[in-house]
N, C-alpha and C positions, 0 to 999 in steps of 0.2 A: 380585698380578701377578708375571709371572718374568722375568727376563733375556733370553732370548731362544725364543720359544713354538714353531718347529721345533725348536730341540735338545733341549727337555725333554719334548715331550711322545712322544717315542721311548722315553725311559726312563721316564715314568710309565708305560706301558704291561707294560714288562717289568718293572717292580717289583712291580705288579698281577700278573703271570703268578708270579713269584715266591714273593711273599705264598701264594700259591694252593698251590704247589706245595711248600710249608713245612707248608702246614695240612692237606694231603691233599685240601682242599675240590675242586681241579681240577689236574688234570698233563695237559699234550700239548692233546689236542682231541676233538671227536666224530670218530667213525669214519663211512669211506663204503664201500660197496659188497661194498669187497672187505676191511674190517676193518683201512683201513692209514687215517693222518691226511694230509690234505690241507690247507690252512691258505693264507687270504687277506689283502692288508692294503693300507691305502692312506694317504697321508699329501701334506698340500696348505697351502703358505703364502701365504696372503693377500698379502701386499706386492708377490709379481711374480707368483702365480697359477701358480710351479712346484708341480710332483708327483709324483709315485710312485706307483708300487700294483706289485703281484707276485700270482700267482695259482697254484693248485695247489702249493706248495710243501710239499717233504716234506724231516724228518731238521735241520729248523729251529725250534730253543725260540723264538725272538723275530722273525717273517717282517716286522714292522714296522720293524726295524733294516734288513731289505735291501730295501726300500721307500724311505725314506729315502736309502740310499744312489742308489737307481736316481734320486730326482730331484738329488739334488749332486752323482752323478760321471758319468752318460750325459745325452746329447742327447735322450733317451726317458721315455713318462712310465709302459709299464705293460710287465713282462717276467713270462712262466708258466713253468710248470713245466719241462722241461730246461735251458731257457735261464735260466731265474731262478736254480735251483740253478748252473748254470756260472759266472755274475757272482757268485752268493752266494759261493762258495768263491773267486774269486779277490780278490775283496773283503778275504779274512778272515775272513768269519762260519764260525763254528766248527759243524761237523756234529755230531749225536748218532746214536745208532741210531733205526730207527723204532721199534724194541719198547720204548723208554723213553716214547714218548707215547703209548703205549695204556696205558690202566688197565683192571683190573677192571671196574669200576664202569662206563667206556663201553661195555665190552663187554656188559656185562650192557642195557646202554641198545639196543645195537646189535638183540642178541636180541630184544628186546622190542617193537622196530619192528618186527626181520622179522616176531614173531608177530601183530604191529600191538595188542598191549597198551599201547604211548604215547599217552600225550597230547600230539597233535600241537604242541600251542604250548608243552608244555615243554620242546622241544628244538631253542627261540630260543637262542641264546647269541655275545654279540658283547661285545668290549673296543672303549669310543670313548673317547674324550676332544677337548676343544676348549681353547684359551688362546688369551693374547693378554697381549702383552709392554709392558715400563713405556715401550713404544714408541709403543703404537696397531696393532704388530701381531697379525693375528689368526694361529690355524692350526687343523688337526685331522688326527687322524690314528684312523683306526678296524682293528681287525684280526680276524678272524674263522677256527673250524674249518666253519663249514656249518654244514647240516642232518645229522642224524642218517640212516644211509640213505642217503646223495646218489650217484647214479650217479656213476661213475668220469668225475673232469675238471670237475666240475659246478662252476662261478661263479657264486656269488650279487652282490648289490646292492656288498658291502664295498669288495672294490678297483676300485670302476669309481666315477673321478670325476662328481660331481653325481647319483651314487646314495645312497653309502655314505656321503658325506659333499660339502663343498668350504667352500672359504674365499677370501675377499675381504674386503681392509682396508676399503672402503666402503660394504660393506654386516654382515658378519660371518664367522661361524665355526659350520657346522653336523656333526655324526656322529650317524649311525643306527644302528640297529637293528629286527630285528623279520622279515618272511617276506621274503626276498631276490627272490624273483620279483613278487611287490607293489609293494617297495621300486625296482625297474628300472623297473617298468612305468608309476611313479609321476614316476621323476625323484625320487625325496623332498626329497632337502638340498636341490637346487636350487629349486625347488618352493617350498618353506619357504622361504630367502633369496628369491624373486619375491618371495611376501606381505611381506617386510622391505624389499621396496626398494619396494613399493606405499604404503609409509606404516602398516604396521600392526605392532604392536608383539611382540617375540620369542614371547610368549606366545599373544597371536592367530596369531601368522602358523604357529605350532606347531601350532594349535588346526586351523587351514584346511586344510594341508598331510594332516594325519593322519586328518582330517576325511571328504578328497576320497579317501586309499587306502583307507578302508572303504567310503565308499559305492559309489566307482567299480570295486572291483576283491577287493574284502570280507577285504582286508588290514590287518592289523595290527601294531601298530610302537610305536619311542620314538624321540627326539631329543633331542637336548642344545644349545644353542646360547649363544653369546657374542659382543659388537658390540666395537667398540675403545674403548667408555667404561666398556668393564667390566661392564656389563650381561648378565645371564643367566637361562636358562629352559631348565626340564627338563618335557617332556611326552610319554606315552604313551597306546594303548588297549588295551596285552596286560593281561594279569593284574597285574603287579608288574614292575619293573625297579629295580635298585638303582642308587646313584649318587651321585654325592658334588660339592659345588661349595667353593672356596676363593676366600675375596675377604675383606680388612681383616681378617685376622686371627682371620676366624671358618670354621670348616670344617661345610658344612650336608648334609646327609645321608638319603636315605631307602630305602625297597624299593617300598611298600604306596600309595596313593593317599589323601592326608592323612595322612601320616607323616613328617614331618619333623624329623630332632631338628637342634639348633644348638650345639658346644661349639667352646670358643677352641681354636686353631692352637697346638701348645708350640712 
């Protein structure tokens, strides 16, 4: 557990983006329409059920940071695109160009959609994370580029609270992932916190929630959740998801479905 689960789980995020962009594995985002990164993000502390989220934002490595900021320094809980960028920068948050977040490699992604040579659900991709502090409190903060393709402006599930994610000390701390119009049409996180406030345990209520966006709506998705006793569950129906959980000292890990490995915390 950490000190305090809003402040850190902004920079787990950007350490993750980091990492990525050290190994070559991922830089920037996928590409929309017009071959430029558009990039969403949302972020929600249980204890008084403040928020953020930003949407459309461009020429930003880390949109979770000025997510964060929109719920600590406005009265507001979601700012898009021109107006996110004008707080972002009077904020502080440091602009890049946008030809730094395109790669190769999405481009090549981008092509491949237009030819429609993709495999539609490999081009899910979302940063979540959930905590909860030596407090009892919970959070979660999820950040996303889209879908591969996305017309111009297009808003998925990520930054819209009780989609993408939400938190609440009394019941938990839940972030999505998975097809962003499913995941709205679902309500997901919130959805999945009902089942936890119904009496049924993180894993069932995982189990229900992902359950009801397949059959109802024949979406697919993952979840990550956390209660304030520290208690946690990772469940999906896409192909694989990777993911990581930290508690006592041990850091548990997987992609594949039965795949778990377990090595101590240095």
């Amino acid at each position: 557990m950490i000190p305090s689960s809003t402040q850190e789980i902004p920079k787990g995020l950007a350490a993750v983006n980091r990492t990525w962009m050290k190994t070559k594995i991922c830089c920037g985002s996928v590409l929309n329409e017009d071959g430029e990164v558009e990039m969403d993000a949302s972020i929600m502390n249980g204890k008084d059920l403040s928020a953020g989220a930003v949407s459309a934002v461009r020429c930003v490595a880390n949109p979770i940071k000025v997510a964060r900021l929109v719920m600590e320094k406005t009265p507001h809980c979601f700012l898009t695109d021109q107006g996110a960028a004008k707080f972002a920068a009077a904020s502080g948050i440091p602009t890049i160009p946008g030809e730094q977040l395109v790669t190769e490699r999405n481009k090549k992604r981008l092509e491949n959609e237009k030819l429609q040579k993709s495999d539609y659900q490999k081009n899910l991709g979302t940063v979540g994370a959930v905590a909860v502090d030596c407090r009892g409190n919970v959070a979660y903060a999820t950040s996303t580029g889209g879908v591969v393709n996305k017309m111009l402006g297009r808003v998925g599930d990520t930054p819209c609270i009780g989609s993408g994610g939400y938190a609440d000390n009394d019941i938990g701390a839940v972030s999505t992932t998975g097809h962003g119009e499913s995941i709205l049409k679902v309500n997901l996180a919130r959805l999945t916190l009902f089942h936890v406030e119904q009496g049924k345990t993180l894993e069932e209520a995982a189990d229900a929630s992902l359950g009801y966006m397949k059959s109802k709506v024949k979406g697919v998705g993952g979840v990550i959740l956390v209660n304030k006793a520290g208690d946690w569950a990772v469940k999906w129906t896409s192909t694989s998801m990777p993911w990581g959980a930290a508690k006592d000292g041990k850091l548990y890990s997987g992609i594949d479905l039965g795949d778990t490995s377990i090595t101590d915390l240095p």
